[in-house]
C-alpha positions as CSV (number, residue, x, y, z in Angstrom):
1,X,42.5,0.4,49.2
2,X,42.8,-1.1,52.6
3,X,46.7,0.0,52.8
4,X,46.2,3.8,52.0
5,X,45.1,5.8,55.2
6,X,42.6,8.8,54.3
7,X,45.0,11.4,54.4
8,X,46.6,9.2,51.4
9,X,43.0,10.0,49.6
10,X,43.4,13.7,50.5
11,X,46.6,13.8,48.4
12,X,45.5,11.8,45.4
13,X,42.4,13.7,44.8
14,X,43.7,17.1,45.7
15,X,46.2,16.1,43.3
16,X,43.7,15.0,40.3
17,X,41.8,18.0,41.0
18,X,44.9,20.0,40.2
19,X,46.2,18.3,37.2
20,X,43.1,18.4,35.4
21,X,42.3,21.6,35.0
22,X,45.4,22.6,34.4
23,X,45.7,19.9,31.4
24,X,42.5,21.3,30.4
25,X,43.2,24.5,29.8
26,X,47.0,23.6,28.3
27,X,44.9,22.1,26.0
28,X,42.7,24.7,25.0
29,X,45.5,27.4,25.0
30,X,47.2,26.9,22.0
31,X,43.7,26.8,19.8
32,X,42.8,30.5,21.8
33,X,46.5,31.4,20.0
34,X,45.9,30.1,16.8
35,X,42.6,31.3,16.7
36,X,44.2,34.7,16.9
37,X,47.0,34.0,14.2
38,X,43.8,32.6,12.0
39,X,41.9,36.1,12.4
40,X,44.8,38.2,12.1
41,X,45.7,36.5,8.8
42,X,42.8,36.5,7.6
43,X,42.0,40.2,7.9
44,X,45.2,41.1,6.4
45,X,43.9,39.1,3.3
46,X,40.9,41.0,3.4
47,X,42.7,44.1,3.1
48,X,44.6,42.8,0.0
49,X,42.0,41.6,-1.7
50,X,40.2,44.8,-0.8
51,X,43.3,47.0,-2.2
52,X,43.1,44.7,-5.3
53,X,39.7,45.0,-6.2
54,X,40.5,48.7,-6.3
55,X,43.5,48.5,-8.8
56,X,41.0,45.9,-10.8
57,X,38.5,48.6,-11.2
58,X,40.9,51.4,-12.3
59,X,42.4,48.9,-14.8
60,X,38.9,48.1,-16.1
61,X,38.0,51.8,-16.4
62,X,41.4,52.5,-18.4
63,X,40.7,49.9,-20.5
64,X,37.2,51.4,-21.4
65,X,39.0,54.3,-22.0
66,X,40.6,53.2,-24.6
67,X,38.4,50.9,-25.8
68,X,36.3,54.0,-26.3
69,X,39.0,55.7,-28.0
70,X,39.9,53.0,-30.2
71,X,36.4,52.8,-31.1
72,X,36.1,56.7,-32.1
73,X,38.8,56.0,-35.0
74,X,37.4,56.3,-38.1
């Protein structure tokens, strides 16, 4: 530490004080992006399953239709 004149220091830490924040947020990037990806997918599955609950229900009400009309045969 003796051979390293202050102005030495002045690089090194201005230089740490740099790299980290910018590791930091490299690191924390790619989780806001797949964060996003996660949501997105997710409410497009919603909507799916949303549109398919639907097409259920009009199936089950055909089929009591005709369940009815089967059952009005004599």
């Amino acid at each position: 530490m003796e051979y390293i004149p202050w102005y030495g220091w002045v690089a090194i830490v201005g230089a740490i004080s740099w790299v980290i924040p910018v590791v930091v947020g490299t690191l924390r990037q790619p989780t806001k992006r797949g964060d996003d990806a996660l949501r997105a997918s997710l409410d497009e599955l919603a909507a799916t399953n949303r549109q398919l609950a639907q097409r259920l229900e009009g199936v089950d009400q055909r089929l009591g239709k005709i369940e009815n009309t089967l059952n009005d045969i004599p």
